[in-house]
C-alpha positions in Angstrom: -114.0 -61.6 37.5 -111.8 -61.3 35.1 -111.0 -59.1 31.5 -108.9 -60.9 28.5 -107.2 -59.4 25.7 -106.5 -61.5 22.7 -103.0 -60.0 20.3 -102.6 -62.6 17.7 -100.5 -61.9 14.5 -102.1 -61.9 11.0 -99.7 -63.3 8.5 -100.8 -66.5 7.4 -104.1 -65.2 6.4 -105.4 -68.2 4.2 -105.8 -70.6 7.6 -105.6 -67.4 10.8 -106.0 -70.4 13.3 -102.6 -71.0 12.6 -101.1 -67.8 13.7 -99.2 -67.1 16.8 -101.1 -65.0 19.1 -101.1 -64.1 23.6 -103.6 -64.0 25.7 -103.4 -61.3 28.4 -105.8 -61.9 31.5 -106.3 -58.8 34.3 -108.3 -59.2 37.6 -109.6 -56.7 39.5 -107.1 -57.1 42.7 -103.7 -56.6 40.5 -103.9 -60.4 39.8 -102.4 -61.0 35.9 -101.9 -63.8 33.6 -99.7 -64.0 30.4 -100.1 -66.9 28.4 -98.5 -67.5 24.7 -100.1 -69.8 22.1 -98.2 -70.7 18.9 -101.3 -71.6 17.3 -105.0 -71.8 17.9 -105.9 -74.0 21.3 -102.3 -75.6 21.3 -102.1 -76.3 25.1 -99.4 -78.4 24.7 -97.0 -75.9 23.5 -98.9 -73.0 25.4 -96.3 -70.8 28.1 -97.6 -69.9 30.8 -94.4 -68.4 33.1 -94.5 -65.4 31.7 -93.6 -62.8 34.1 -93.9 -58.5 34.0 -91.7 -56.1 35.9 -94.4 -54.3 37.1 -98.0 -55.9 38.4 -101.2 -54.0 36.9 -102.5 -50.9 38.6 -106.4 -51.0 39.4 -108.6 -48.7 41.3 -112.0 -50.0 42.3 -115.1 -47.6 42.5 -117.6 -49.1 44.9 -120.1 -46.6 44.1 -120.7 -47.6 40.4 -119.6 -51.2 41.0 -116.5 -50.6 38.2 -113.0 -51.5 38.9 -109.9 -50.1 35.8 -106.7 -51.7 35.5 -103.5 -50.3 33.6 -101.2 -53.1 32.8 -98.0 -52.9 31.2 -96.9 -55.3 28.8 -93.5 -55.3 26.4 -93.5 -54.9 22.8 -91.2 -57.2 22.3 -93.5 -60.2 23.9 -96.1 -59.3 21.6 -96.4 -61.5 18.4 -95.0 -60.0 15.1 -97.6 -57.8 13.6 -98.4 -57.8 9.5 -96.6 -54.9 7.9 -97.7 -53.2 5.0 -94.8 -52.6 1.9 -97.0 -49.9 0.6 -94.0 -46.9 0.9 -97.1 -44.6 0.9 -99.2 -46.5 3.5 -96.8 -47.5 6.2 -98.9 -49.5 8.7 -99.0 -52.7 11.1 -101.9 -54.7 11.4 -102.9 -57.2 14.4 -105.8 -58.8 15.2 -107.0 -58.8 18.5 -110.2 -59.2 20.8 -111.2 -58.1 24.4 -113.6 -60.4 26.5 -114.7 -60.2 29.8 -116.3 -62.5 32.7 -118.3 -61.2 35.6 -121.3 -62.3 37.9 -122.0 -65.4 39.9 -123.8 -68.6 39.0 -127.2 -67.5 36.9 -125.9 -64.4 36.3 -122.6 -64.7 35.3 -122.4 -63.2 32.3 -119.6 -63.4 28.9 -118.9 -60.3 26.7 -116.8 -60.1 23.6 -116.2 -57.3 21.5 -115.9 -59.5 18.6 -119.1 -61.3 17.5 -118.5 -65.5 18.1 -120.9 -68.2 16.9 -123.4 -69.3 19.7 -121.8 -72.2 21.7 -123.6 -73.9 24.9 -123.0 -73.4 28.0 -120.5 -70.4 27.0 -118.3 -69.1 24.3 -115.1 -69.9 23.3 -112.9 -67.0 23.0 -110.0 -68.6 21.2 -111.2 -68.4 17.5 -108.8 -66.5 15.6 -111.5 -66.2 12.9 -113.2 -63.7 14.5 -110.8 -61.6 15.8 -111.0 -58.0 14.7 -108.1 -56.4 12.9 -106.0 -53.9 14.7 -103.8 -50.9 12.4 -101.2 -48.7 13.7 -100.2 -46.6 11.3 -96.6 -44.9 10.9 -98.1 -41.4 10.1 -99.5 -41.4 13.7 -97.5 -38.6 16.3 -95.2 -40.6 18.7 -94.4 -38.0 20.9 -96.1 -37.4 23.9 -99.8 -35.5 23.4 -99.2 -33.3 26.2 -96.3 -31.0 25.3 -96.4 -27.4 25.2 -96.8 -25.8 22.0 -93.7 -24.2 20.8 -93.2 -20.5 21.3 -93.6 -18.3 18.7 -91.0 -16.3 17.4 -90.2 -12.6 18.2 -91.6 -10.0 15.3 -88.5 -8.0 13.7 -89.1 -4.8 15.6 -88.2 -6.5 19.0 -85.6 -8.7 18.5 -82.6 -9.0 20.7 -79.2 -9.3 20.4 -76.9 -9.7 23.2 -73.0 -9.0 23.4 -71.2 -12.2 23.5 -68.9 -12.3 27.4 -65.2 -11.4 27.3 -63.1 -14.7 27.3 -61.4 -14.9 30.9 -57.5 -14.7 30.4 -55.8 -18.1 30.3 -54.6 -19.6 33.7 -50.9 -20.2 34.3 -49.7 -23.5 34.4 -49.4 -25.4 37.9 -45.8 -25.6 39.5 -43.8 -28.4 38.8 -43.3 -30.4 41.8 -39.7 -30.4 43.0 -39.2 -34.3 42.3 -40.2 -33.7 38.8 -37.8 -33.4 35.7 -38.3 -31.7 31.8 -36.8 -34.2 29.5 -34.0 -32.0 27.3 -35.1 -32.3 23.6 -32.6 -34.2 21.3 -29.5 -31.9 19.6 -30.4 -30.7 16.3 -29.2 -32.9 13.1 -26.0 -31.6 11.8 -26.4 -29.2 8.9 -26.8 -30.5 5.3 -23.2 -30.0 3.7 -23.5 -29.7 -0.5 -20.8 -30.9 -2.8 -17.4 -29.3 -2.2 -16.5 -29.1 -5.7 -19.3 -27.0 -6.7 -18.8 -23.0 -6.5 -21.3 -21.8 -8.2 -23.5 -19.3 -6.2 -26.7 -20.3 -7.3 -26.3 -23.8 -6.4 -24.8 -22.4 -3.2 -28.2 -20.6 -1.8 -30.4 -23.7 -3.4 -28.1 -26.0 -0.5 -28.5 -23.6 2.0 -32.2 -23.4 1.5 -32.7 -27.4 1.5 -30.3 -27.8 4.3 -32.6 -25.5 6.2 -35.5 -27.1 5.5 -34.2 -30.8 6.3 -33.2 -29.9 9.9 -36.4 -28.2 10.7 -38.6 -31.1 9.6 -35.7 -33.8 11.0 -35.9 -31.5 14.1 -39.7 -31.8 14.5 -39.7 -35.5 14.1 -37.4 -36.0 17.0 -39.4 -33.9 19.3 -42.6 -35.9 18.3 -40.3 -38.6 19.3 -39.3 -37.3 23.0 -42.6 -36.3 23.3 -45.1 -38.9 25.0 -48.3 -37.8 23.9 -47.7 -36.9 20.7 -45.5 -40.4 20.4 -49.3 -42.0 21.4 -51.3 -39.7 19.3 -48.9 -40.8 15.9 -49.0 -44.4 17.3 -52.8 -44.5 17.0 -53.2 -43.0 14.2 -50.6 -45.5 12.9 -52.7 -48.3 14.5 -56.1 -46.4 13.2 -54.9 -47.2 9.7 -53.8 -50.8 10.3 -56.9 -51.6 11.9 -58.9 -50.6 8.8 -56.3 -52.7 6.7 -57.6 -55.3 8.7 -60.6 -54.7 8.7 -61.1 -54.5 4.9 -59.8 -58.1 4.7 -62.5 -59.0 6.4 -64.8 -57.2 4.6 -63.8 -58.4 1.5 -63.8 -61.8 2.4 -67.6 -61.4 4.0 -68.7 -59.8 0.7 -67.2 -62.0 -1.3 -68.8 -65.0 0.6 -72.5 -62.9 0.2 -72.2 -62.8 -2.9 -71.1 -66.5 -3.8 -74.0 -67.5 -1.4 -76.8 -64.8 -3.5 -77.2 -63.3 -0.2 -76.1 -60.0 -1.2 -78.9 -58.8 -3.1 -78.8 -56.0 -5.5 -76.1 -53.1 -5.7 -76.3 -50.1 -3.4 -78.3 -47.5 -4.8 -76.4 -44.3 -5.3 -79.2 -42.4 -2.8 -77.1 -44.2 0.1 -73.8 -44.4 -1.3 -73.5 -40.7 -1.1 -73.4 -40.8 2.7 -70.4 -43.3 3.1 -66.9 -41.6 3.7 -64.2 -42.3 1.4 -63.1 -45.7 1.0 -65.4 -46.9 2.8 -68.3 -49.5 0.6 -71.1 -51.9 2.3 -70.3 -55.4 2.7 -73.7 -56.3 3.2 -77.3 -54.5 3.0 -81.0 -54.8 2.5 -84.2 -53.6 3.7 -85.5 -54.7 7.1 -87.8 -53.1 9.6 -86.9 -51.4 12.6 -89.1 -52.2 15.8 -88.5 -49.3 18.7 -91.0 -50.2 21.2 -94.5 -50.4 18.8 -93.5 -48.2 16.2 -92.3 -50.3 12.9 -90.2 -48.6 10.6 -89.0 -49.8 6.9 -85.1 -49.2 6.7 -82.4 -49.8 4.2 -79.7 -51.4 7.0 -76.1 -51.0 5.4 -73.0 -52.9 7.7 -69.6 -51.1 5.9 -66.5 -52.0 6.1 -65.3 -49.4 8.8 -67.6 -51.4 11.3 -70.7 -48.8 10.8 -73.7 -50.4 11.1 -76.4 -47.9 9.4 -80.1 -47.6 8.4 -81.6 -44.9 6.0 -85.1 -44.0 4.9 -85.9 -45.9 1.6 -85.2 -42.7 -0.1 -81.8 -42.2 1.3 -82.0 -39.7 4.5 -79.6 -41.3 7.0 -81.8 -41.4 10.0 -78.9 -43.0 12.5 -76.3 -45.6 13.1 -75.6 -48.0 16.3 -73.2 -46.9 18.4 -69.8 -49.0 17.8 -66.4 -48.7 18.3 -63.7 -51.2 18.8 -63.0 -50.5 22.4 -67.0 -50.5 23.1 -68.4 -53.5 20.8 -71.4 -54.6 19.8 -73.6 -57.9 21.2 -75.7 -58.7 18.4 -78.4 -61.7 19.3 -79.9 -64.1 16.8 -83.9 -63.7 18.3 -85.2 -66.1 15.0 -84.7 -67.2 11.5 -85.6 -63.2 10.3 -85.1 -61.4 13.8 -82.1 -60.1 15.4 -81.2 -57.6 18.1 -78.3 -55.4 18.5 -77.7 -54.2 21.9 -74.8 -51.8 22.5 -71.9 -51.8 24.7 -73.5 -50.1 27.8 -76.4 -51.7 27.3 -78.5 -48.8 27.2 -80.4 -49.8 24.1 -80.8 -52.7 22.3 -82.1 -52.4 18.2 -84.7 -54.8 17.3 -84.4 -55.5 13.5 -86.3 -57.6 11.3 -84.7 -59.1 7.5 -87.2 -61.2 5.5 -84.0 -63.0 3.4 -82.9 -64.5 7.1 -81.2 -62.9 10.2 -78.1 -65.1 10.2 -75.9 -63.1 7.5 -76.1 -59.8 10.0 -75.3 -62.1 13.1 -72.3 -63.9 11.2 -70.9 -60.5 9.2 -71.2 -58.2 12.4 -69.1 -61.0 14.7 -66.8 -61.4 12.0 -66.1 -57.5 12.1 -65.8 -57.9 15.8 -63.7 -60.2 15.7 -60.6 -59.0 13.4 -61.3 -55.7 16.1 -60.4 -57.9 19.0 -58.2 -59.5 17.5 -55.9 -56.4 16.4 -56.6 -54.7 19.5 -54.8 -57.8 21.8 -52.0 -58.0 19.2 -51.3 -54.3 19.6 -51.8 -54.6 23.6 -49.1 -57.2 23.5 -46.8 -55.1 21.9 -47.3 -52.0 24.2 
């Protein structure tokens, strides 16, 4: 007894047998089987070990002699789906069949929801041709169907304002502990003295005035000096600005590889331009698509030179970036010759991304990035 479910991917459409596809079998006990083909009846390459986190929940009604199962299976073990470039049709397309075995000896008995050709003594479910084509489309709701509608909003006679609570008052600093000491802050710089031969007035009050203004700021300086947190706050900003010196080495010298290489493509359009910060420009870009779970998504990914790694709508709308700083890096993963992942520092997502020109010009340009960060960050630890 026993129900399989046929995914198989759809791209090479002039020969389908020679598409990648999984076959997923589910018993009535909880009993499951996961087995991968890279093409049609290739049991030499077929896998087998695949494994779930979770076995299949099934219930069995022994009143109407029907058993359901709900089995879990990972978007990322399915094969890559066909996915439409149409910007006003956004859609994935598998094809797929569901058969199932039941009965003992005469009346054992094979269903398919796809027609096959007649074959003695039973059919042969693996035959790509005759799979049936399955379309998700992007337009489809992703949120769950059970939320509550939203509330509506109060009409203008009854609306409600509220004051706004008092601030409490400030509490007073703790007491020092008696082993604890206030370092003095530096004696003031001497006073600017003008020329001695000069005695006209005018020049007079113009020295007193600068001389009044170059001990205040020369006073400030030294208390940011004998100061410890402000003496770290200047220091990283200091080593904020040498870290994008170093980084826009790199940068250049990635960009300038792409583009020796014609893996750069064409120039950013201005649409995403406008959302970089100043001084910041892509070192590499190009349209990909997004996977999150089933949902496929066709992003413009920009890497810049300030170690963002970004992805827009195809019109421009900045939908997100990957979390990425250079004390919490990046592991970016090269899945295939077109698929990477980028999984971030906590590991509490990974992005699955997809680049028709090849994967390998992420993987190298995002380590590269990654490593001038390390590499500043130890030279600046070894100073400290």
């Amino acid at each position: 007894e026993v129900v399989e479910i046929f995914i198989a991917s759809c791209h090479n459409t002039e020969n389908l047998s020679e598409n990648p596809y999984i076959e997923i079998q589910v018993g009535p006990f909880g009993h499951y089987m996961l087995i991968s083909f890279e093409r049609e009846e290739e049991w030499e390459t077929q896998n087998a070990s695949i494994k779930l986190d979770r076995i299949p929940i099934t219930h069995i009604d022994r009143n109407i002699m029907r058993w359901t199962s709900q089995i879990h299976v990972p978007s990322f073990l399915l094969p890559d789906p066909f996915c439409n470039v149409d910007e006003t049709d956004l859609t994935v397309k598998w094809h797929v069949n569901v058969c199932a075995i039941h009965g003992f000896e005469e009346e054992r008995q094979y269903l398919s929801h796809a027609v096959y050709k007649s074959t003695i003594p039973f059919p042969n479910f693996h035959q790509l041709e005759y799979f049936v084509p399955l379309i998700l489309s992007e337009s489809s709701p992703t949120s769950p169907p059970n939320q509550p509608p939203p509330l509506p909003p109060l009409p203008p006679p009854y609306s409600i304002s509220m004051p706004l609570p008092s601030s409490p008052p400030p509490l007073p600093p703790p007491p020092l502990p008696p082993s604890a000491t206030i370092p003095l802050k530096p004696p003031p710089l001497p006073p600017f003295k003008s020329d001695a031969n000069s005695n006209n007035t005018s020049t007079t009050m113009t020295t007193s005035s600068s001389s009044s203004t170059l001990t205040s700021s020369s006073s400030a300086a030294l208390d940011h000096s004998y100061n410890n947190n402000n003496s770290i706050q200047d220091l990283s900003l200091l080593e904020s600005a040498n870290v994008n010196i170093s980084l826009n080495d790199t940068a250049w010298l990635i960009k300038r590889e792409q583009a020796e290489s014609s893996l750069h493509g064409s120039v950013l359009g201005s649409q995403f331009e406008k959302s970089l910060l100043e001084g910041e420009f892509d070192v590499i870009h190009g349209v990909v698509w997004k996977r999150k779970d089933l949902s496929y998504k066709k992003r413009m990914l920009i890497l810049t030179n300030t170690a963002r790694l970004l992805y827009f709508t195809m019109g421009g709308v900045l939908k997100g970036s990957v979390p990425w700083t250079m004390t919490k890096p990046v592991k970016i993963t090269k899945i295939n010759s077109n698929k990477f992942d980028v999984e971030v520092f906590d590991k509490s997502r990974v992005y699955h991304f997809s680049d028709s020109t090849g994967s390998g010009r992420w993987v190298d340009a995002i380590n590269k990035l990654m490593e001038a960060q390390s590499s500043y960050l130890h030279t600046s630890l070894r100073r400290k």
